[in-house]
PyMOL Python script that loads the backbone (N, CA, C, O; Angstrom):
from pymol import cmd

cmd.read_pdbstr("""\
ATOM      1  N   UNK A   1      52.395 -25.318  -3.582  1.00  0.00           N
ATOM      2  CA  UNK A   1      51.886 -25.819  -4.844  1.00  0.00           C
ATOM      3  C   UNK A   1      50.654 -26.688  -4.589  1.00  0.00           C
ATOM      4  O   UNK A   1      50.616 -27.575  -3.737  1.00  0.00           O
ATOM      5  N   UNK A   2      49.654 -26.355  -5.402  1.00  0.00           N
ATOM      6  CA  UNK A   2      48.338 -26.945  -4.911  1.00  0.00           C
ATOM      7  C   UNK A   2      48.558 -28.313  -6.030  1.00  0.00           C
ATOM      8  O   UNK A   2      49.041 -28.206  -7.158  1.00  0.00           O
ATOM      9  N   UNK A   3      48.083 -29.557  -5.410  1.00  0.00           N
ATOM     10  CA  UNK A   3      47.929 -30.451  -6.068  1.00  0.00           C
ATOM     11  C   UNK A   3      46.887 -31.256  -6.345  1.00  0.00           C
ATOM     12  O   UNK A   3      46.464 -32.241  -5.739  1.00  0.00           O
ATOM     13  N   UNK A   4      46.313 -30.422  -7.894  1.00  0.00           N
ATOM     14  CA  UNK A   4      44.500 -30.653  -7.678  1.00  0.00           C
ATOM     15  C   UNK A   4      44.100 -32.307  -7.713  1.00  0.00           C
ATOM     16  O   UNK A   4      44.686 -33.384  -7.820  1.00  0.00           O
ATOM     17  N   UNK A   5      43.148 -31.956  -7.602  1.00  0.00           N
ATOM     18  CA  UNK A   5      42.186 -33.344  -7.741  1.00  0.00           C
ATOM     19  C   UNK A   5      41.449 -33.541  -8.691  1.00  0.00           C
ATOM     20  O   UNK A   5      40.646 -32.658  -8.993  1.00  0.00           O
ATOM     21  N   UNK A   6      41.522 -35.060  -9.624  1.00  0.00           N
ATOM     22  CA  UNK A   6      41.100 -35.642 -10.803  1.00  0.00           C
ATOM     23  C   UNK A   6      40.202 -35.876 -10.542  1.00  0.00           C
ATOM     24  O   UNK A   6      39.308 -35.089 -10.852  1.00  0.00           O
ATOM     25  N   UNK A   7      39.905 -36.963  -9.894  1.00  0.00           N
ATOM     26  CA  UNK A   7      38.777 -37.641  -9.540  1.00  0.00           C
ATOM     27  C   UNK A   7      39.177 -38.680  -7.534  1.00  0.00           C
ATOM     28  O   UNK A   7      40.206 -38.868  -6.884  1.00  0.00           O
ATOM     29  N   UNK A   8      37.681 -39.044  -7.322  1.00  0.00           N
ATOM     30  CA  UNK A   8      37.631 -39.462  -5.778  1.00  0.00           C
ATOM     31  C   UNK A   8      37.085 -40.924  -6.195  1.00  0.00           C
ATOM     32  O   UNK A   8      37.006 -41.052  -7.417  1.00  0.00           O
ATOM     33  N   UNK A   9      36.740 -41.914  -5.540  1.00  0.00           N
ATOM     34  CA  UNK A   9      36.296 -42.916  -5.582  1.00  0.00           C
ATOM     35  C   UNK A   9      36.038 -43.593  -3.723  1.00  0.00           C
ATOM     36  O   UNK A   9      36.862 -44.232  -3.069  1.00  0.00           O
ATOM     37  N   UNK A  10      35.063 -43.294  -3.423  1.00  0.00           N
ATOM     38  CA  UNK A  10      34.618 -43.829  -2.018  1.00  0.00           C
ATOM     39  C   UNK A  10      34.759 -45.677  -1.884  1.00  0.00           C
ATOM     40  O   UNK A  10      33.972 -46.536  -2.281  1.00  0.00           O
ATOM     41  N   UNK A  11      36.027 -45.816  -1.197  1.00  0.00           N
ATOM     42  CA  UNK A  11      36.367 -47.498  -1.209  1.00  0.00           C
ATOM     43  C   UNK A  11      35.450 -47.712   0.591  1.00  0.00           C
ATOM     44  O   UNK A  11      34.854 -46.910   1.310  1.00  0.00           O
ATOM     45  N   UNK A  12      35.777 -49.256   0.723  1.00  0.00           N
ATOM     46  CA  UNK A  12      35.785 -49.832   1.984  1.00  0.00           C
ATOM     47  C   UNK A  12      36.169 -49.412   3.332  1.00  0.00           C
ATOM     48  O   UNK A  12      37.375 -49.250   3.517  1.00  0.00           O
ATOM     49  N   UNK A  13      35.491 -49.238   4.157  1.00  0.00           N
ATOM     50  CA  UNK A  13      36.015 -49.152   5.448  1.00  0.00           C
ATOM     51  C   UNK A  13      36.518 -47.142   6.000  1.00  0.00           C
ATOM     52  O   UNK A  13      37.184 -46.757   6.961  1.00  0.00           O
ATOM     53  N   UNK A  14      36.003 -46.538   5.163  1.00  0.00           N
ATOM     54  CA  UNK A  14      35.727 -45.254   4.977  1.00  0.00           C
ATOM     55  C   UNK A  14      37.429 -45.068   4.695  1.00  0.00           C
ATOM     56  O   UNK A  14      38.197 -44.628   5.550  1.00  0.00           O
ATOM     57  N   UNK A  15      37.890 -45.552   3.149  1.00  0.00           N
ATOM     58  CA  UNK A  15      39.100 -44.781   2.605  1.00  0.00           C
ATOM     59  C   UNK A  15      38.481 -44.604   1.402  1.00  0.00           C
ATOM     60  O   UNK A  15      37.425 -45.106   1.018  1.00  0.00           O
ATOM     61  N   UNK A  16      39.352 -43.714   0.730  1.00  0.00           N
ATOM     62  CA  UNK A  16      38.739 -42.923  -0.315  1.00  0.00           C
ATOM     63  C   UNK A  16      40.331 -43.297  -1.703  1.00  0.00           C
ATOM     64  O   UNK A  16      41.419 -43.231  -1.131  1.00  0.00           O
ATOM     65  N   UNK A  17      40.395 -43.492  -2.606  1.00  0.00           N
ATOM     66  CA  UNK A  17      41.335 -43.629  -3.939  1.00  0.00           C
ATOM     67  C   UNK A  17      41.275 -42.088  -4.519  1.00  0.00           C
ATOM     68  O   UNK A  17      40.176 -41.551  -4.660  1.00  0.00           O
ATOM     69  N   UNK A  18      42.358 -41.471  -4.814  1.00  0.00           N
ATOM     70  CA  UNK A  18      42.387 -39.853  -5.228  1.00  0.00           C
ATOM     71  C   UNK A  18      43.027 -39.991  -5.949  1.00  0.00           C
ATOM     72  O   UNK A  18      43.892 -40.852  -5.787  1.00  0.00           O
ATOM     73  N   UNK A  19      42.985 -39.294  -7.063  1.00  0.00           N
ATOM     74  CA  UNK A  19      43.494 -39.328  -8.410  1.00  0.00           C
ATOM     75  C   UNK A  19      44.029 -37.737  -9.016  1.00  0.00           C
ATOM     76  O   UNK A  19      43.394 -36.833  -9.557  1.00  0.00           O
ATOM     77  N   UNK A  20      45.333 -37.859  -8.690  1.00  0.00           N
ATOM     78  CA  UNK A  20      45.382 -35.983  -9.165  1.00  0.00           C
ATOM     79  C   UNK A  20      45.833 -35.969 -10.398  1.00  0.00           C
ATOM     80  O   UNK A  20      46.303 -36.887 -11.069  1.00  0.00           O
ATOM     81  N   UNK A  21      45.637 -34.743 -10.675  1.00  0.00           N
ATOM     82  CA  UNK A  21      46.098 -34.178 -12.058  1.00  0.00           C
ATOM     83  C   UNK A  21      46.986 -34.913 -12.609  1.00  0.00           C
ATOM     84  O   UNK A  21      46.788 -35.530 -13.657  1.00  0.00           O
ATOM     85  N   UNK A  22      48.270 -34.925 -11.829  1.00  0.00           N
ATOM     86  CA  UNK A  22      49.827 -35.683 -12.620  1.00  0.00           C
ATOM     87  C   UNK A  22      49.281 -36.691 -12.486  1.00  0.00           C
ATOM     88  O   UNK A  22      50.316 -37.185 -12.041  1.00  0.00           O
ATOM     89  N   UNK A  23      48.316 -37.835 -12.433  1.00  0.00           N
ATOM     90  CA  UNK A  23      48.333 -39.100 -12.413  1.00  0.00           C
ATOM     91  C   UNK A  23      48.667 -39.510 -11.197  1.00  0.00           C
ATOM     92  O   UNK A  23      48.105 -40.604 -11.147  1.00  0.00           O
ATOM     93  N   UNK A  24      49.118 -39.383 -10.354  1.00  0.00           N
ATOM     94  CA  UNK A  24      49.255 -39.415  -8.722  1.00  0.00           C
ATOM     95  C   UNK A  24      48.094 -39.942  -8.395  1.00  0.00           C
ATOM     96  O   UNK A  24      47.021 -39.509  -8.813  1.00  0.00           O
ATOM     97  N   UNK A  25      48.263 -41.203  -7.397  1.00  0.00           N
ATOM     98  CA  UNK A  25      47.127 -42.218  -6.904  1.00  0.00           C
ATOM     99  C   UNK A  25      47.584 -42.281  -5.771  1.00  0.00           C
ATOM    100  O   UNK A  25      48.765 -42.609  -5.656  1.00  0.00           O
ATOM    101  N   UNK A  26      46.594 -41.914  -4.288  1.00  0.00           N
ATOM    102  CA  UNK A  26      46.739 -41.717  -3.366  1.00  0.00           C
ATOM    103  C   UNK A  26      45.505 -42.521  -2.305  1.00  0.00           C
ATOM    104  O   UNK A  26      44.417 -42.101  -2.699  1.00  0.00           O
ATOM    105  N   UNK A  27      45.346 -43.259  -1.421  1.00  0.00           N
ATOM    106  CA  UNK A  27      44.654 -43.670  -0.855  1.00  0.00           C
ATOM    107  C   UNK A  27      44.722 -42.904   0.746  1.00  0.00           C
ATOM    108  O   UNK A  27      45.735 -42.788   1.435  1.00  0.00           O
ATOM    109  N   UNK A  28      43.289 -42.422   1.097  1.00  0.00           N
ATOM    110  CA  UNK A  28      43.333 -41.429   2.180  1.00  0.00           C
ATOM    111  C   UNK A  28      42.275 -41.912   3.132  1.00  0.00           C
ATOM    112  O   UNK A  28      41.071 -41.805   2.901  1.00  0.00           O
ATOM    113  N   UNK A  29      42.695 -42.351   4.019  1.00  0.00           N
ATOM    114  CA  UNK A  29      41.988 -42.568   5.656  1.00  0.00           C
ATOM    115  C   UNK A  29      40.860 -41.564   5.974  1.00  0.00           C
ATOM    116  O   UNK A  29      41.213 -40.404   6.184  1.00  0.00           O
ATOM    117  N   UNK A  30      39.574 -41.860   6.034  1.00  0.00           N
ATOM    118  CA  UNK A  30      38.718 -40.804   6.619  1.00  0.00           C
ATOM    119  C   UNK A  30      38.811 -41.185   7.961  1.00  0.00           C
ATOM    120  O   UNK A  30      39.357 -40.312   8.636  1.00  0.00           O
ATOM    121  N   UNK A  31      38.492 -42.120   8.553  1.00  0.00           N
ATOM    122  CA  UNK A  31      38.410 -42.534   9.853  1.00  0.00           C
ATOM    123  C   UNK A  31      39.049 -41.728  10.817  1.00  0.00           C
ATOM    124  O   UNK A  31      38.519 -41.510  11.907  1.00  0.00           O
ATOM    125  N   UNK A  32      40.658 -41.057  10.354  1.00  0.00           N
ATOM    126  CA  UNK A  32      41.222 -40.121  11.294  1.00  0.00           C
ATOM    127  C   UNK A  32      40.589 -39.099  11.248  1.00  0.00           C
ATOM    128  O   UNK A  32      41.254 -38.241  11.828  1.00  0.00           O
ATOM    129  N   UNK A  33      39.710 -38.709  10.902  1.00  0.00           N
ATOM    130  CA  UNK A  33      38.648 -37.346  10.468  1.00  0.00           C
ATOM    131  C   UNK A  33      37.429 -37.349  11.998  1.00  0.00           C
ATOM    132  O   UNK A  33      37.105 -36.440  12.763  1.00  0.00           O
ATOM    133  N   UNK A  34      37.168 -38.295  11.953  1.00  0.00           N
ATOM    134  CA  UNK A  34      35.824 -38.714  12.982  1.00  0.00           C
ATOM    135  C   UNK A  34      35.938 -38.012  14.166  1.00  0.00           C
ATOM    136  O   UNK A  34      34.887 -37.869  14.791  1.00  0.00           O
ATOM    137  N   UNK A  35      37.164 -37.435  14.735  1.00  0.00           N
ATOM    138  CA  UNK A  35      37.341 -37.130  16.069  1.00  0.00           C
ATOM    139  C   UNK A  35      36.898 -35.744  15.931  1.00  0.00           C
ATOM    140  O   UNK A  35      36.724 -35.122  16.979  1.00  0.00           O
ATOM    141  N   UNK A  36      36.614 -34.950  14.439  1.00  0.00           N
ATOM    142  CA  UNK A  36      35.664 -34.270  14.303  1.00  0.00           C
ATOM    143  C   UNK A  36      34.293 -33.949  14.092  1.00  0.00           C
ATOM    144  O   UNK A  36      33.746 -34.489  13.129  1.00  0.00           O
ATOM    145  N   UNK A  37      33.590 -33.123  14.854  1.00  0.00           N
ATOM    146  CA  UNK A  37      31.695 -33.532  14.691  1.00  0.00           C
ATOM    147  C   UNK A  37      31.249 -33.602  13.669  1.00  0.00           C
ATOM    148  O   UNK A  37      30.361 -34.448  13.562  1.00  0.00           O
ATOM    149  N   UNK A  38      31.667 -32.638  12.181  1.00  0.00           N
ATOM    150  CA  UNK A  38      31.154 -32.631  10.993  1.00  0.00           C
ATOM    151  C   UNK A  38      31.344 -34.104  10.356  1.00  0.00           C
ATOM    152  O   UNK A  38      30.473 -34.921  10.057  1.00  0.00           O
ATOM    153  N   UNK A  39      32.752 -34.194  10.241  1.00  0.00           N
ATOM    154  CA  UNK A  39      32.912 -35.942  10.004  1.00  0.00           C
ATOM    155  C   UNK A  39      32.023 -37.120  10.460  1.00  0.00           C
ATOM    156  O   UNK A  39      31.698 -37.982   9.643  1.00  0.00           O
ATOM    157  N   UNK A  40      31.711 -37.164  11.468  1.00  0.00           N
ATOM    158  CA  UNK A  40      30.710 -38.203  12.069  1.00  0.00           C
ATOM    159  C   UNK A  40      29.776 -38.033  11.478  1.00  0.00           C
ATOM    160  O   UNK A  40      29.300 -39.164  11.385  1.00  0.00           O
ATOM    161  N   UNK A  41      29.093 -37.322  10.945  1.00  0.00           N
ATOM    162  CA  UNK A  41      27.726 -37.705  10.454  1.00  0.00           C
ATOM    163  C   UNK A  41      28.291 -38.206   9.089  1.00  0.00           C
ATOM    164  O   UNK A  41      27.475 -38.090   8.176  1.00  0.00           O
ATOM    165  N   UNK A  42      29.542 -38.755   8.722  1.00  0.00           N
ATOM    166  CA  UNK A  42      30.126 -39.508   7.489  1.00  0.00           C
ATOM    167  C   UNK A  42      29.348 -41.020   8.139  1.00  0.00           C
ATOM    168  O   UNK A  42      28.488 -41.692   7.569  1.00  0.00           O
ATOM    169  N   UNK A  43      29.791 -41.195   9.107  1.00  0.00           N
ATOM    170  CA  UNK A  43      29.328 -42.811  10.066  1.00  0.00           C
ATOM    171  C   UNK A  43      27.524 -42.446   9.874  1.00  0.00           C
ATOM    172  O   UNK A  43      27.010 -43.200   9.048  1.00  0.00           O
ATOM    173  N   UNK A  44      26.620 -41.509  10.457  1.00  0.00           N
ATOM    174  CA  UNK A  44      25.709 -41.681  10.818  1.00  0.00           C
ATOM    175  C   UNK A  44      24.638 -41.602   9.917  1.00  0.00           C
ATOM    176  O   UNK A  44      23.467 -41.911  10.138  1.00  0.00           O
ATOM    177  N   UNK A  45      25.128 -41.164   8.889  1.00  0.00           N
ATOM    178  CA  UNK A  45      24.059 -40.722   8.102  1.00  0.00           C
ATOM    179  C   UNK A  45      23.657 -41.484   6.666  1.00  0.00           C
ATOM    180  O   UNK A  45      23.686 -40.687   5.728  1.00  0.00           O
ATOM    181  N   UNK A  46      23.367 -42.552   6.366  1.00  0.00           N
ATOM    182  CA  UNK A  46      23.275 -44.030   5.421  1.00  0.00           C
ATOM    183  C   UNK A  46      23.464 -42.991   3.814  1.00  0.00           C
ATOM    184  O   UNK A  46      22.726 -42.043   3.548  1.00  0.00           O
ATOM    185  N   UNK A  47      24.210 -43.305   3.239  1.00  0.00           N
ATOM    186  CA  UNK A  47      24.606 -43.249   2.105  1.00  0.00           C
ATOM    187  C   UNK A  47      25.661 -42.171   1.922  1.00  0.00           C
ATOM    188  O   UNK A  47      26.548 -42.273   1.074  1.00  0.00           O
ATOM    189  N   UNK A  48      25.534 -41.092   2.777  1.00  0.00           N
ATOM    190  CA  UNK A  48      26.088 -39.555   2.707  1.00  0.00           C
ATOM    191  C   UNK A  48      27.797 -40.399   2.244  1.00  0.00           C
ATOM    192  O   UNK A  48      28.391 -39.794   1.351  1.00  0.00           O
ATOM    193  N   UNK A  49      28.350 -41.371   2.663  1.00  0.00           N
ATOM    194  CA  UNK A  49      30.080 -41.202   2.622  1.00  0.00           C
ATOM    195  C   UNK A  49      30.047 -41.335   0.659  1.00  0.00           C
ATOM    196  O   UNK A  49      30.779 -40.931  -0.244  1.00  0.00           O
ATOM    197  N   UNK A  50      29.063 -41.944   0.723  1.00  0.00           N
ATOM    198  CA  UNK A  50      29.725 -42.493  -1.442  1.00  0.00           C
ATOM    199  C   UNK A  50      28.993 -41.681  -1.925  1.00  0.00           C
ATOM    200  O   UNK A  50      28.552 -41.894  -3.054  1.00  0.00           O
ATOM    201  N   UNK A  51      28.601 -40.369  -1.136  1.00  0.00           N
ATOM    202  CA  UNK A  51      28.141 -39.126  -2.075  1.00  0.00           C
ATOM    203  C   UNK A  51      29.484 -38.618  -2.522  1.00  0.00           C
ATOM    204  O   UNK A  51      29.519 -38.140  -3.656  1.00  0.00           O
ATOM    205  N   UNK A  52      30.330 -38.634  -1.987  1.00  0.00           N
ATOM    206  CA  UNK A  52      31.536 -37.597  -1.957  1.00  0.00           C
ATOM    207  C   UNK A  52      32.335 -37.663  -3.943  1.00  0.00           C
ATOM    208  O   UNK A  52      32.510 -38.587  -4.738  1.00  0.00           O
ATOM    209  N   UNK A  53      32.624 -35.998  -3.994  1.00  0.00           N
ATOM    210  CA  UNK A  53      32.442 -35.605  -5.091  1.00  0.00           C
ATOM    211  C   UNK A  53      33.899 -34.567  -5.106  1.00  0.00           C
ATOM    212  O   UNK A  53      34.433 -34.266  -4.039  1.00  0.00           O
ATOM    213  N   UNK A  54      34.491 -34.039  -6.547  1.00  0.00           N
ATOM    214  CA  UNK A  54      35.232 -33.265  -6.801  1.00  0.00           C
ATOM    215  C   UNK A  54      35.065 -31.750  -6.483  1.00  0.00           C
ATOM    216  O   UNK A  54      33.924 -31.502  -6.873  1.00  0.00           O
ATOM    217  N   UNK A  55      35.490 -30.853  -6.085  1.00  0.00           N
ATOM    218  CA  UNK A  55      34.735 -29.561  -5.717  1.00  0.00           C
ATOM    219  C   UNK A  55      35.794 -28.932  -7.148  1.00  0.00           C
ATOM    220  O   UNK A  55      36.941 -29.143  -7.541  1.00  0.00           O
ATOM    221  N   UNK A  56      34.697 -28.124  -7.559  1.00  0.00           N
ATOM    222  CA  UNK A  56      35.407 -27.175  -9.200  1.00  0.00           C
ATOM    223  C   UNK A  56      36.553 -26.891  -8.820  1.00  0.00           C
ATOM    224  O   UNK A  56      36.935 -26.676  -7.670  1.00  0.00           O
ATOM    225  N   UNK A  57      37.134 -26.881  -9.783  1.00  0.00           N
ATOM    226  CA  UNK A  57      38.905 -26.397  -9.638  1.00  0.00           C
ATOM    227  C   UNK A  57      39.697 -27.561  -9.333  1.00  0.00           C
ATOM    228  O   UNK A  57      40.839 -27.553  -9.792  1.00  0.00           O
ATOM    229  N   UNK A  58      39.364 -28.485  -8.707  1.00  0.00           N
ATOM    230  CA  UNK A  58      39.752 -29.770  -8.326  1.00  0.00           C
ATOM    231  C   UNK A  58      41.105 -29.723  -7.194  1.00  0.00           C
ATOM    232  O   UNK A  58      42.187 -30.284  -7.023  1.00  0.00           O
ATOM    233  N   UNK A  59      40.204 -28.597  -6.531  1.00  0.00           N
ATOM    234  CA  UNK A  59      41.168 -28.007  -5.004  1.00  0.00           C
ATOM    235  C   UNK A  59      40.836 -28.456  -3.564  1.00  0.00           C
ATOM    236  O   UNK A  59      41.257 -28.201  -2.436  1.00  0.00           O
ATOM    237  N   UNK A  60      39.911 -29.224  -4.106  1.00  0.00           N
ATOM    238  CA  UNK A  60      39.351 -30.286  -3.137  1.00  0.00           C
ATOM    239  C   UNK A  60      38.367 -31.208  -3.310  1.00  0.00           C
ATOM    240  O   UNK A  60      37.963 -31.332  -4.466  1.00  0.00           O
ATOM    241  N   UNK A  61      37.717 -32.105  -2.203  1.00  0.00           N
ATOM    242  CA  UNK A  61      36.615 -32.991  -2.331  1.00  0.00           C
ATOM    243  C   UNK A  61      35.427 -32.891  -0.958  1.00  0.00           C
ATOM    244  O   UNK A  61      35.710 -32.612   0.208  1.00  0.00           O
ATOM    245  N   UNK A  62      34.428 -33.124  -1.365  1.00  0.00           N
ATOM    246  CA  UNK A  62      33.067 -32.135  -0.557  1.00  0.00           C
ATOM    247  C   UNK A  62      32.131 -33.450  -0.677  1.00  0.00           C
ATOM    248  O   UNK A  62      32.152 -34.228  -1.630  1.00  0.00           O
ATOM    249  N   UNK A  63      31.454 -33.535   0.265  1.00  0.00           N
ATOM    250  CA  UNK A  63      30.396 -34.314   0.306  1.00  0.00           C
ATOM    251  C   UNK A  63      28.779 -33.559   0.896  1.00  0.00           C
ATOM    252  O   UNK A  63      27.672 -34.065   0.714  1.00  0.00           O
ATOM    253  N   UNK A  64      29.069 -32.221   1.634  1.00  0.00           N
ATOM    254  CA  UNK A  64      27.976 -31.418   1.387  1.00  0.00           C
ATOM    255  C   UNK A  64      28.731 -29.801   1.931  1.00  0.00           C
ATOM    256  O   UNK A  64      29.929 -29.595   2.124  1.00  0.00           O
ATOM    257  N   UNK A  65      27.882 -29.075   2.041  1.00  0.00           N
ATOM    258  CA  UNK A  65      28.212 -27.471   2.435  1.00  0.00           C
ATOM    259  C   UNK A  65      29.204 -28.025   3.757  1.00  0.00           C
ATOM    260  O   UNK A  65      30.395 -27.731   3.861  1.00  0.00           O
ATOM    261  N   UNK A  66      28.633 -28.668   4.485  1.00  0.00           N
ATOM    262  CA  UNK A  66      29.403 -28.837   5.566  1.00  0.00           C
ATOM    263  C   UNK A  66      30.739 -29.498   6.018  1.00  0.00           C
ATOM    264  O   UNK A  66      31.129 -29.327   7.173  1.00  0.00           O
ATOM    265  N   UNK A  67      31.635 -30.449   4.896  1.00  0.00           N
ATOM    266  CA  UNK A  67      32.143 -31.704   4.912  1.00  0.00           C
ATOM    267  C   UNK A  67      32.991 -31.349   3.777  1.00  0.00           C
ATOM    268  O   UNK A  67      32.498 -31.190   2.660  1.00  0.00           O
ATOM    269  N   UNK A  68      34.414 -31.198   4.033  1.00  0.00           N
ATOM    270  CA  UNK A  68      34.990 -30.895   2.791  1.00  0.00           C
ATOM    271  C   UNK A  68      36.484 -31.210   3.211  1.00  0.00           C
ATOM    272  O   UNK A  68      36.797 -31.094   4.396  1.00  0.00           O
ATOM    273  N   UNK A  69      37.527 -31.654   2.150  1.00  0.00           N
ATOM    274  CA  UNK A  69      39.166 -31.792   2.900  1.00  0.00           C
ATOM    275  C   UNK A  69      39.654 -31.231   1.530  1.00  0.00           C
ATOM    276  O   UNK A  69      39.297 -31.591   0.408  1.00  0.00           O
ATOM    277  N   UNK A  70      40.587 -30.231   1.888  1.00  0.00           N
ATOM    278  CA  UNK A  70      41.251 -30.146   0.717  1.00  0.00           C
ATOM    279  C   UNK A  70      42.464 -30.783   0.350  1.00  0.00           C
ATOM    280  O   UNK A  70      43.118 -31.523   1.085  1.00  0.00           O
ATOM    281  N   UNK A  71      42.871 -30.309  -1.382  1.00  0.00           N
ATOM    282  CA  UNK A  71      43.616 -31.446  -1.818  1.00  0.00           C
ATOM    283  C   UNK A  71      44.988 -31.373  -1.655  1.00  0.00           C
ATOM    284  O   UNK A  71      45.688 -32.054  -2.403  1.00  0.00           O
ATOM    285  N   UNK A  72      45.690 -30.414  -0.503  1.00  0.00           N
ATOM    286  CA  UNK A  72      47.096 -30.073   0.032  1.00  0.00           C
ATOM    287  C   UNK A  72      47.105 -31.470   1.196  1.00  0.00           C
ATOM    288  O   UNK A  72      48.083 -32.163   1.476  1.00  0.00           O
ATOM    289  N   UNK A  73      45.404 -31.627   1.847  1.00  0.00           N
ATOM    290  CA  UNK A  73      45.384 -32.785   3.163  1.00  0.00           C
ATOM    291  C   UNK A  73      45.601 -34.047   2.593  1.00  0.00           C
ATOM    292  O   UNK A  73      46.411 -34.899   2.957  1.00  0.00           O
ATOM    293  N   UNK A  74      44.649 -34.093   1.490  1.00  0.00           N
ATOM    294  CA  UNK A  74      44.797 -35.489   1.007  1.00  0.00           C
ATOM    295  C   UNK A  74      45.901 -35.672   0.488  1.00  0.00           C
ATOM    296  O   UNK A  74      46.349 -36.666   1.059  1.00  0.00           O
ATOM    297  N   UNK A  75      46.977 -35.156  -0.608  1.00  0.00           N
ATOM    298  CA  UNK A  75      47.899 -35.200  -0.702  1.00  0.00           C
ATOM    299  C   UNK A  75      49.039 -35.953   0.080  1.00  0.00           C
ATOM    300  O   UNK A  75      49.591 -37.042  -0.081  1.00  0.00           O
ATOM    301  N   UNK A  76      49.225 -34.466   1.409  1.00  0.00           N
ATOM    302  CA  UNK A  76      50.582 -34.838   2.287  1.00  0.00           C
ATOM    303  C   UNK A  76      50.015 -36.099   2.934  1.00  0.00           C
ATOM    304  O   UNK A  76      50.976 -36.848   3.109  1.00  0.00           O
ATOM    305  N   UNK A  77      48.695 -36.777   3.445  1.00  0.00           N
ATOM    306  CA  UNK A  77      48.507 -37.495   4.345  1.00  0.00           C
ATOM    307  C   UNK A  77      47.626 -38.600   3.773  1.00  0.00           C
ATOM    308  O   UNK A  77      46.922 -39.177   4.602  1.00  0.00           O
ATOM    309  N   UNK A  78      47.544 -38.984   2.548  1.00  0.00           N
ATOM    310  CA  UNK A  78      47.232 -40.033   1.451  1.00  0.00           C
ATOM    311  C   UNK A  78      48.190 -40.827   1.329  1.00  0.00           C
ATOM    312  O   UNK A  78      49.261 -40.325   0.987  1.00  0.00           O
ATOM    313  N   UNK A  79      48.133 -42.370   1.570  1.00  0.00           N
ATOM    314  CA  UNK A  79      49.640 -42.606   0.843  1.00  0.00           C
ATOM    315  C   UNK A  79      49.342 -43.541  -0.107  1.00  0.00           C
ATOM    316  O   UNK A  79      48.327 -44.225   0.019  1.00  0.00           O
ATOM    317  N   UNK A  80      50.296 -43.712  -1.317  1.00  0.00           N
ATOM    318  CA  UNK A  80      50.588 -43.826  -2.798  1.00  0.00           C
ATOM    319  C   UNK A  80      50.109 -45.277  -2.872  1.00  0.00           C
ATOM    320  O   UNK A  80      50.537 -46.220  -2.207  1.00  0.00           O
ATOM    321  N   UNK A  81      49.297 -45.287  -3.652  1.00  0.00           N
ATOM    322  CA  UNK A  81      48.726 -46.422  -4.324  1.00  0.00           C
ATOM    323  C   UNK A  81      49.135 -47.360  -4.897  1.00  0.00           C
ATOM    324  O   UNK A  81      48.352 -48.181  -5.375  1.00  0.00           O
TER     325      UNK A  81
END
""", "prot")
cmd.dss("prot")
cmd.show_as("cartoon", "prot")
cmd.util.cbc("prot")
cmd.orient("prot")
């Protein structure tokens, strides 16, 4: 069961506030992400992390072509607000 995504909100210290459909509020760690190369340029690149945006369908969240988690990750590995 896919559990879409409402809306994202880019907080402090690279965590992110997720908001799904049912009202479900989830706070999700990017930092465990970094040990991947696409992720790091979240650290390197000045503004790119509070670009991050809803992808249509609200089956995930994308910050460019390259940089994307879907909303099954954030979900199981978000925890409740």
């Amino acid at each position: 069961m896919f559990h879409k995504v409402k809306s994202v909100e880019p907080l402090k210290d690279f965590n992110l506030s997720v908001v799904f459909l049912d009202g479900t509020r989830k706070n999700y760690d990017v930092k465990q992400l970094f040990k991947y190369e696409a992720f790091g340029d979240l650290k390197k690149i000045q503004g790119l992390y509070e670009q991050v945006k809803v992808d249509a369908g609200g089956y995930g969240i994308s910050w460019n072509d390259n940089i994307d988690i879907a909303c099954d990750e954030l979900w199981e590995n978000g925890k409740s607000a």
